[in-house]
C-alpha positions as CSV (number, residue, x, y, z in Angstrom):
1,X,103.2,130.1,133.0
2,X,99.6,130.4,131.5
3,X,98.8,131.9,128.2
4,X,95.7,132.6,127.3
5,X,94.2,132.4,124.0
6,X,92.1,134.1,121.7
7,X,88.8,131.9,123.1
8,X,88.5,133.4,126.7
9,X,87.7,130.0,127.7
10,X,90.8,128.0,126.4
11,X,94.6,128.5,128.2
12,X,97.6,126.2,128.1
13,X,99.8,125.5,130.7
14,X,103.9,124.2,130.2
15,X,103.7,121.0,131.7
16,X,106.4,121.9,134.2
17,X,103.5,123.9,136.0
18,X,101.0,121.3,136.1
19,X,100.6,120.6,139.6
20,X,96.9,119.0,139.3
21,X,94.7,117.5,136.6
22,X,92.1,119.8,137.1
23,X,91.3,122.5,135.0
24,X,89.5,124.9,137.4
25,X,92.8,124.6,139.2
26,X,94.7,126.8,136.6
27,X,92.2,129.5,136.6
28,X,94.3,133.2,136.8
29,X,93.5,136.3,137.4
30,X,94.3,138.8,135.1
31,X,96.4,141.3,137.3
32,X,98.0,144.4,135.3
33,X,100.9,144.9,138.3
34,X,104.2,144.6,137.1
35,X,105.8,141.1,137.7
36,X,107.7,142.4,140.1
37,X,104.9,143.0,142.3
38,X,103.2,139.9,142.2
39,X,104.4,137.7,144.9
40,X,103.7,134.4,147.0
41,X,101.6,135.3,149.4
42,X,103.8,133.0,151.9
43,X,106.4,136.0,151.3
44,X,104.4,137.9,153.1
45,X,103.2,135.7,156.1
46,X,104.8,133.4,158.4
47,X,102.4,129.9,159.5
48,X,102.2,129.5,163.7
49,X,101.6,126.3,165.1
50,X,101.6,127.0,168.9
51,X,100.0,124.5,170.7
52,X,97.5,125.3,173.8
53,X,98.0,122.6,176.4
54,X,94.8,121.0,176.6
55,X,95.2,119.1,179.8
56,X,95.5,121.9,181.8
57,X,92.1,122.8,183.7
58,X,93.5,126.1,184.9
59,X,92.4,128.2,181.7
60,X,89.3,128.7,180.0
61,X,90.2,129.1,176.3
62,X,88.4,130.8,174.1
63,X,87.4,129.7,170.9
64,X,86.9,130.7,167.4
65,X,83.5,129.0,166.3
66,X,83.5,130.9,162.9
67,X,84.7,133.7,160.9
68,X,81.7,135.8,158.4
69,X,82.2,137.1,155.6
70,X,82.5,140.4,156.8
71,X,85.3,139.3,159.4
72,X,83.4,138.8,162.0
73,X,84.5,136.2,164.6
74,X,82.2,134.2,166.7
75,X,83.1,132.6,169.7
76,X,81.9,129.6,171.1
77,X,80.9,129.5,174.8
78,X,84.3,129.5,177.1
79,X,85.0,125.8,177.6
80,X,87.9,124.1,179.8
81,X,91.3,122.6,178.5
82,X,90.9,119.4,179.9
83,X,87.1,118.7,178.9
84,X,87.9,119.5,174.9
85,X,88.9,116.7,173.0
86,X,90.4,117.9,169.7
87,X,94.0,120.1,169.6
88,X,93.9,123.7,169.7
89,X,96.3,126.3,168.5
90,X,97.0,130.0,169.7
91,X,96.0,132.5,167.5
92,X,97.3,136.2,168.6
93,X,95.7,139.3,168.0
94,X,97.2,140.8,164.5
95,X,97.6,137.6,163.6
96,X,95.5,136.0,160.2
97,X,93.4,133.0,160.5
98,X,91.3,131.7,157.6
99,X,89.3,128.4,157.4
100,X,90.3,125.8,155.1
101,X,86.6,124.6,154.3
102,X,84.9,128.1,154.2
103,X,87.9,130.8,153.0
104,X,86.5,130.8,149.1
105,X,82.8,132.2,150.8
106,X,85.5,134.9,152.7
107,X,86.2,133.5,155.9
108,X,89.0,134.8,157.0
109,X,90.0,137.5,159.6
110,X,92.2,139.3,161.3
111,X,92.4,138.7,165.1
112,X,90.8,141.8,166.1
113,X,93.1,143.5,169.3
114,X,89.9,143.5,171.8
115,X,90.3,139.8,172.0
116,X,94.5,139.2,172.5
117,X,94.6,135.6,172.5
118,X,92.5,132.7,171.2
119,X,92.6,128.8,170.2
120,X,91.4,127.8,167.1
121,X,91.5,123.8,165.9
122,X,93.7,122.4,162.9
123,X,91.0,123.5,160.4
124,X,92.4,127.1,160.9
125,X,95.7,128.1,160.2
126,X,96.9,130.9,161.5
127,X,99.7,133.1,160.1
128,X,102.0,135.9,161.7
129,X,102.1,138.5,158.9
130,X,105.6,140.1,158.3
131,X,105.4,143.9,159.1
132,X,107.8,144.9,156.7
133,X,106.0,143.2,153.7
134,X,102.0,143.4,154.3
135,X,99.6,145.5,156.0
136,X,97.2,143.1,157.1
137,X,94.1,144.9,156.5
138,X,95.2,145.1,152.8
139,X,95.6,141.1,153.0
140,X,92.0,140.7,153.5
141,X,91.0,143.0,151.1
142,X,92.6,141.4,148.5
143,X,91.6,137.7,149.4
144,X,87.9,138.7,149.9
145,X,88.2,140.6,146.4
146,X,85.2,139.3,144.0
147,X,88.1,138.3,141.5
148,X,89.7,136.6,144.3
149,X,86.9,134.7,145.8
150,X,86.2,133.6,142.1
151,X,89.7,132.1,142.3
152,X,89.5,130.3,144.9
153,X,87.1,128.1,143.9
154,X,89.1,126.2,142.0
155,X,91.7,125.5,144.5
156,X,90.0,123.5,146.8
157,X,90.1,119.8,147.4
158,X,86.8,117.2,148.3
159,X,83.5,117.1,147.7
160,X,81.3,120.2,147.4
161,X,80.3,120.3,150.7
162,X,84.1,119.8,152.4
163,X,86.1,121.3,149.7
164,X,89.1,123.0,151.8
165,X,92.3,125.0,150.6
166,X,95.6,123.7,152.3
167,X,98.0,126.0,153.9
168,X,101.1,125.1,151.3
169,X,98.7,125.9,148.5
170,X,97.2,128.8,150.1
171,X,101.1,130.2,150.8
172,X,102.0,129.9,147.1
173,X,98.5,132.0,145.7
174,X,100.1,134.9,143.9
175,X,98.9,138.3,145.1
176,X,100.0,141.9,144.2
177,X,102.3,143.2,147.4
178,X,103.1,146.9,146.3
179,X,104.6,149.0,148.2
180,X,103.5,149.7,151.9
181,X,102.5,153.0,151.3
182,X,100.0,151.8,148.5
183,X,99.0,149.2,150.4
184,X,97.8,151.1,153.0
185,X,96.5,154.0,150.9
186,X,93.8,151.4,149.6
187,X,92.9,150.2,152.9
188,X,92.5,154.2,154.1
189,X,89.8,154.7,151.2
190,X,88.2,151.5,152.0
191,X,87.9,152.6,156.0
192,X,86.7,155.6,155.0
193,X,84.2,154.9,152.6
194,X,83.4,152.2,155.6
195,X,83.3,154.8,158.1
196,X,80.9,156.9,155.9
197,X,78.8,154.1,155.4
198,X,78.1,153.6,159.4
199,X,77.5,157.2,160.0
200,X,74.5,157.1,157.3
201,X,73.3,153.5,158.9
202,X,73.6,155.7,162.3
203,X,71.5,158.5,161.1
204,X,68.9,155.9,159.3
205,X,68.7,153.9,163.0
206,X,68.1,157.1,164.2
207,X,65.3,158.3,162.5
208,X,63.9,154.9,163.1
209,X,64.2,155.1,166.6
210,X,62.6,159.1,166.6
211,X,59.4,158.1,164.8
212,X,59.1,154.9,167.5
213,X,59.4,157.0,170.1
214,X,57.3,159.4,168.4
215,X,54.3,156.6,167.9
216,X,54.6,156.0,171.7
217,X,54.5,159.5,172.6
218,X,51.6,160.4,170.7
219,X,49.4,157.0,172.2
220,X,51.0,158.1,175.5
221,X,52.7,154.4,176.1
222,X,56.4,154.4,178.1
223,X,58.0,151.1,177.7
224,X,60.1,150.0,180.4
225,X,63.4,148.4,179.6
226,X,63.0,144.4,179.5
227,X,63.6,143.5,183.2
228,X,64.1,139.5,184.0
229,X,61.5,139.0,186.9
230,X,63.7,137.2,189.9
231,X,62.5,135.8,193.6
232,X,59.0,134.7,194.1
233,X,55.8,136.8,192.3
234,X,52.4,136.6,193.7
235,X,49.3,137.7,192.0
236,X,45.1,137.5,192.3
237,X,43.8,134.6,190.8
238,X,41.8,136.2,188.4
239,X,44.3,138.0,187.0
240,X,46.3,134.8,186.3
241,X,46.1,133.9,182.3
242,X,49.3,131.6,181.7
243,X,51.0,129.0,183.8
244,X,54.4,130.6,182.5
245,X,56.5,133.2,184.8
246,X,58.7,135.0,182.1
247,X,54.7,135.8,180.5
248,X,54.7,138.0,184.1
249,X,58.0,139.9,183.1
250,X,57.7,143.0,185.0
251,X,57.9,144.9,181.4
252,X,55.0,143.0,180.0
253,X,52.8,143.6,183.1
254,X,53.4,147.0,183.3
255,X,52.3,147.7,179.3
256,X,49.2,145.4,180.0
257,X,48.3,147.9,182.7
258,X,48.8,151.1,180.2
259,X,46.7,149.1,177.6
260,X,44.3,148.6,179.7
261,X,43.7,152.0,181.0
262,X,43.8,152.9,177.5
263,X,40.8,150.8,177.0
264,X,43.4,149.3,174.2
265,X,41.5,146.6,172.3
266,X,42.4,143.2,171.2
267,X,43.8,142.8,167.3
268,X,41.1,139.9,166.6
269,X,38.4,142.5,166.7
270,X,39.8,144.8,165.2
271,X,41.4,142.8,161.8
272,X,39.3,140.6,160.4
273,X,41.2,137.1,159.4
274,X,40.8,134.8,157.3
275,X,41.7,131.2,155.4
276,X,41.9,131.3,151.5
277,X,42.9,128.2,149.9
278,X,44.0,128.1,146.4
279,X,42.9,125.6,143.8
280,X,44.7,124.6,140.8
281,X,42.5,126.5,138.9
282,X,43.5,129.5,139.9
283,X,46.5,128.7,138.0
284,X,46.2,128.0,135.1
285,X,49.7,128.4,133.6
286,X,50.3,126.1,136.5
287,X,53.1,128.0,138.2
288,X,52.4,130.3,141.3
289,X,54.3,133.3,142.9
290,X,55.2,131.9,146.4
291,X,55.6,133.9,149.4
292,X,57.8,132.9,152.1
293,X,58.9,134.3,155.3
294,X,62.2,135.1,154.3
295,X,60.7,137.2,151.4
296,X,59.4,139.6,153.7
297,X,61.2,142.5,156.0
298,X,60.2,144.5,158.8
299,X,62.0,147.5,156.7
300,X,60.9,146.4,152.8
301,X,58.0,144.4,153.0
302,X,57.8,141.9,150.4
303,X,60.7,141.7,148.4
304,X,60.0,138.8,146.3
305,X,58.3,135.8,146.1
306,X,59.9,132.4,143.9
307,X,57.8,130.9,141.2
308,X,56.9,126.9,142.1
309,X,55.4,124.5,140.2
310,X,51.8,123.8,141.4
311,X,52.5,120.2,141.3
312,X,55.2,120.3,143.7
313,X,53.7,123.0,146.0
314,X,55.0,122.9,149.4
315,X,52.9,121.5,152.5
316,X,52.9,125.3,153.4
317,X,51.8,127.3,150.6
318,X,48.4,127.0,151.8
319,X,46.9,130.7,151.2
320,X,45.5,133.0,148.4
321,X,46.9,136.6,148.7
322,X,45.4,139.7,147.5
323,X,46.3,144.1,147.1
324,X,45.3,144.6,150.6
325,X,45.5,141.8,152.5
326,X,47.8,142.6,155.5
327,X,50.5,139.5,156.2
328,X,51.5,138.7,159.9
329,X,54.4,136.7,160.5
330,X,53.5,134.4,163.3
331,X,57.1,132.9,163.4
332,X,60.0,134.3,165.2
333,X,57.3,137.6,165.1
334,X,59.8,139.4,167.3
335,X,61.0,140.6,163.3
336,X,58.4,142.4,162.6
337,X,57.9,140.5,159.2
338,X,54.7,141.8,158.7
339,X,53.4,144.3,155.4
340,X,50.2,145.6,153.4
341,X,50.4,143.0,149.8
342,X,50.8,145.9,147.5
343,X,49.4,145.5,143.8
344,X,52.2,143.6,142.5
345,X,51.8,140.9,144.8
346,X,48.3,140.1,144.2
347,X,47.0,136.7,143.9
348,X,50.0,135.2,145.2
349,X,50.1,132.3,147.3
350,X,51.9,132.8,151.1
351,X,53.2,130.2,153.6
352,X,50.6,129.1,156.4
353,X,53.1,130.8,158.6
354,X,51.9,134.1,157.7
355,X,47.9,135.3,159.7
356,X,46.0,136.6,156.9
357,X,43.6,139.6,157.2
358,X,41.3,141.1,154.3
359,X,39.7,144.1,156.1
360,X,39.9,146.0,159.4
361,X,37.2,148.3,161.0
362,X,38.0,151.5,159.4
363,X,35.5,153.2,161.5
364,X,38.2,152.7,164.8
365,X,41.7,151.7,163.3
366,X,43.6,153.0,159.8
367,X,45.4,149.6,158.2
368,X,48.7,151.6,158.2
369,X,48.4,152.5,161.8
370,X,47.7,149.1,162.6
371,X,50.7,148.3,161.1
372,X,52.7,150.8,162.6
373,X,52.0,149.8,165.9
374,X,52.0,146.3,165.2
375,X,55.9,146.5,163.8
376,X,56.8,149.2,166.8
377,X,57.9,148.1,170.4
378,X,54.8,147.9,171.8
379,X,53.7,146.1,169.1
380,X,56.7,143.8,169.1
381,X,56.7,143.4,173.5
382,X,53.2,142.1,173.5
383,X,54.1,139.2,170.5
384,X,57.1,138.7,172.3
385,X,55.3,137.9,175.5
386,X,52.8,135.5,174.0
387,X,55.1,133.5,171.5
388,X,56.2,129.8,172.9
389,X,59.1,127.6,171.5
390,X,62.8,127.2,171.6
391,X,64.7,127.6,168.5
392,X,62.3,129.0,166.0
393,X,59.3,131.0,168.5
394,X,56.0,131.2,167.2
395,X,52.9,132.9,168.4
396,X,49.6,131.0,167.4
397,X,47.0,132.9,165.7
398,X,44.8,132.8,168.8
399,X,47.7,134.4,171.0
400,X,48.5,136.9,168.0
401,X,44.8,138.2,167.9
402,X,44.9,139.0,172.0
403,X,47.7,141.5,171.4
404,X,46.2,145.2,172.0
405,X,45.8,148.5,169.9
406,X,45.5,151.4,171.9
407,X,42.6,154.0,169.3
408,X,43.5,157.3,169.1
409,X,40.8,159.3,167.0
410,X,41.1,158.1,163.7
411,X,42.6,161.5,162.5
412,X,45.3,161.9,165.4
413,X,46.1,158.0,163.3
414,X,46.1,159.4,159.7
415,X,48.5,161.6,161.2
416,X,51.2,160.2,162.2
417,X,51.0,157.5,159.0
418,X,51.3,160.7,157.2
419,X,54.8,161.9,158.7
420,X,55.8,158.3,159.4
421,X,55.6,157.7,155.6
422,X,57.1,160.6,155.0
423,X,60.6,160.0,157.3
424,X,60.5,156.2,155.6
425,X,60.9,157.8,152.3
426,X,63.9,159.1,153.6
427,X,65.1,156.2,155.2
428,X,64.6,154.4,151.6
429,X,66.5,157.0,150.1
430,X,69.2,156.9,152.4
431,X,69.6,153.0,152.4
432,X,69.6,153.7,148.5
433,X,72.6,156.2,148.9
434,X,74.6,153.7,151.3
435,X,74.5,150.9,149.0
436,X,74.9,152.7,146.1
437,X,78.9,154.2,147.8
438,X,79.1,150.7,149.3
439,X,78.8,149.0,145.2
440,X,80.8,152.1,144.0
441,X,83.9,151.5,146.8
442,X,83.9,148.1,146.6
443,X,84.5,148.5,142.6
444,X,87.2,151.2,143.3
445,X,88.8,148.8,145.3
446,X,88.5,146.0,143.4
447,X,90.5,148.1,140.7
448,X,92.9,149.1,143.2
449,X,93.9,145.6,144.1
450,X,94.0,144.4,140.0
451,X,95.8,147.3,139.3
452,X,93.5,148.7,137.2
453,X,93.2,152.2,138.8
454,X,95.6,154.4,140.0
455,X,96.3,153.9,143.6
456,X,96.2,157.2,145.2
């Protein structure tokens, strides 16, 4: 038993129930069930231990590499019995697996039915969860609760890194187990709010996809599907340009050809690049706005950008931004990570794995439309054609200004930014709408599960 007191941040605890010196340990949360609802969660689950027989080479077992937050699980690649070293356990589908090291940052899951059978190693225990007690769906809802989550962080043993949460600790968490049919009345308005949620993210793709297509349509460019080129290619010597055979992809080659005919012209004559250092003096408060990769989106452009110290200025954060300037991710470009800096970005300082350019000929090419193309699949194909590396592809900035803009009349352009701008307002809003039901559900929810709000 825990009482709190009148300071929020002082309890005491009847020495009978101190299991651990540790005061994060006897964190509670404040549920407003009835007692007789709160329950071991073990009440409600039953622990499997069923080993897979690892010497036999007769079965390729697959195996859970990790669970997201979300509940997704990943799968390694299928690997044989007899060539994996450590033991492996069945998990059935139904059944709940969490991980010990990673269940307080919500990884645990349900094994979804598409997959039936898989082996998971000692690091995730898997429970059976008993029909007659627990809907399963409600299970994760309540262990991936904010309050919940915020719980479990003071339940796990090691270092910050390894911290994990032991199956007889994890059985003996208290939870609220109501009644089936409230159980499952939560999960139903969680599914549906879900459900609602994908049909807007459907509708947004959508629209997407209709002013892509309508960008092709209007520069008269059909994109074939990517096609791996097989068997042996031959070409004319003076059309060869890279000792590299995916570079002659039959999809590449056959947008070359539609450039070309196009009389499509190269981006480095069109954009004008450049490199602008920074000084310390352009600082004088000595703290810059930095602009990574990460802070920009195909979708939102720059997002943000984190304040650093010009004494301890990365190796990267090599270039002066200004309003204008348009910002080319040259790695992993295939993400379109590429914007206009808008005003409240000026005189920032970017990573040197953005290109840089400060003006385009206006007299052939609009900026926008530029960057319309530029994020839209025949934008993206041609990057994706010329980038190198393994992990994290790249294109060079030399490779990057080859890529081709067909030139429609400059008002056929204006346009089509005109209409495009106007279906991504309502692709803003919409994104604005999903997020703001997925905040407002969750919150219901959340209440639901604390038993703060009528379950209906």
């Amino acid at each position: 038993m825990t009482t709190v007191t009148a300071n929020p941040r002082a309890f005491v605890v009847w020495f009978k129930d101190l299991d651990r010196w540790d005061v994060a340990y006897f964190r509670r949360i404040q549920w407003t069930w009835p007692a007789a609802v709160l329950r071991p969660l073990g009440e409600a689950l039953v622990r499997k231990t069923r080993e897979v027989d690892t010497k036999s080479d007769k079965v390729v077992v697959p195996i859970i590499e990790k669970i997201s937050f979300g509940g997704d699980v990943s799968l390694t690649d299928p690997e044989n019995r007899a060539k994996y070293k450590g033991r492996l356990y069945w998990a059935e589908a139904g059944e709940l697996v969490y991980s010990k090291i990673r269940v307080k940052q919500g990884s645990l899951a349900i094994v979804p039915p598409a997959m039936s059978r898989l082996a998971v190693s000692a690091e995730y225990p898997i429970y059976a969860i008993k029909p007659s007690v627990a809907d399963g769906e409600y299970l994760v809802l309540v262990l991936k609760s904010r309050a919940f989550q915020s719980f479990l962080e003071g339940l796990s043993h090691g270092g910050s890194t390894k911290t994990r949460l032991h199956p007889t600790e994890f059985e003996r968490l208290t939870v609220p187990l109501p009644p089936l049919a409230a159980q499952r009345a939560i999960v139903r308005r969680w599914q549906e709010a879900q459900d609602e949620i994908a049909k807007s993210n459907d509708a947004i793709r959508k629209r997407q996809d209709d002013l892509e297509a309508t960008l092709l349509r209007k520069i008269g460019i059909r994109l074939l599907p990517p096609t791996p080129r097989t068997g042996a290619l031959g070409f004319y010597w003076k059309d060869i340009e890279r000792w590299d055979t995916f570079f002659y992809r039959p999809d590449f080659v056959d947008l070359e050809k539609q450039l070309t005919a196009q009389k499509a012209r190269p981006l480095g004559e069109l954009a004008h690049f450049v490199s602008r250092p920074w000084s310390k003096a352009d600082f004088p408060d000595g703290v810059f706005r930095y602009v990574e990769i990460s802070c920009v989106s195909r979708e939102k452009g720059i997002a943000d950008a984190r304040p650093v110290d010009v004494q301890k200025a990365p190796s990267r954060a090599t270039t002066l931004i200004k309003t204008g300037d348009i910002l080319l991710s040259t790695t992993r470009p295939y993400l379109g990570a590429f914007t206009i800096v808008p005003t409240d970005y000026d005189n920032c300082v970017c990573t040197s794995g953005f290109a840089v350019a400060d003006a385009v000929d206006e007299m052939r090419v609009d900026k926008r439309f530029l960057l319309h193309f530029l994020k839209g699949p025949a934008g993206l194909r041609q990057m994706e054609r010329r980038m190198t590396g393994g992990l994290y592809p790249a294109i060079v900035q030399s490779e990057l200004e080859k890529v081709r803009l067909p030139l429609p009349p400059l008002k056929v352009q204006q346009n089509f930014v005109t209409e495009a701008e106007k279906v991504q307002e309502q692709i803003k809003k919409d994104r604005q709408a999903a997020a703001k039901l997925s905040a407002e559900v969750a919150q219901e929810v959340e209440e639901m599960i604390l038993g703060t709000r009528p379950v209906r």
